[in-house]
Steps between C-alpha positions, in 0.01 A plus 500: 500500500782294358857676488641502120904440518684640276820319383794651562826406264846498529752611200790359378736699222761301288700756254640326211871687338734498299673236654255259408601525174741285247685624181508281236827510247328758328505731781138501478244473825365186553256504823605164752169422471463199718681639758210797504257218411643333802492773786127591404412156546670419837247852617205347347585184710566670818112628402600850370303633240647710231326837460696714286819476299614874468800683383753577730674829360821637672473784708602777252323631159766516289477284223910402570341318834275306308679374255731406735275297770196362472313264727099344608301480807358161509185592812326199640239548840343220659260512791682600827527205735305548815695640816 
C-alpha cells in the first residue's frame, strides 16, 4: 500500500500600519498603494501565497485605541522546503 504525503506549509505574516500611509493637503488618508502593491508582490515572487488579509486591531477595546491605530495582516504559506 502506497503512503499518501501530506504537504506541510510554512507561513509568512506581513502587517501593514499606519505608517504606510500618506496625507494629502487635505489631511485626508490616501493608502501608498504601490508601495503595499509592491511588498505583496515581492512575497508572491519569493512563491508565497496570500491567504488572508485580516484586521489587525490594537490590543485594547476601547474605541480611543482604535481610532487611534489601525493596521492588516497580509498571511502568505507556501509549501515547506524539504529538510
Amino acid at each position: 500500500m502506497e503512503e499518501t504525503l501530506m504537504t506541510t506549509w510554512e507561513y509568512y505574516v506581513v502587517t501593514i500600519s499606519e505608517k504606510d500611509i500618506d496625507y494629502d493637503t487635505n489631511k485626508t488618508h490616501v493608502m501608498e498603494s504601490e508601495s503595499i502593491e509592491s511588498r505583496l508582490n515581492y512575497c508572491g515572487g519569493q512563491g508565497w501565497e496570500l491567504v488572508a488579509f485580516v484586521p489587525a486591531i490594537p490590543g485594547t477595546n476601547t474605541q480611543e485605541a482604535i481610532h487611534r491605530s489601525w493596521g492588516f495582516h497580509a498571511v502568505f504559506k507556501r509549501p515547506q522546503a524539504e529538510s
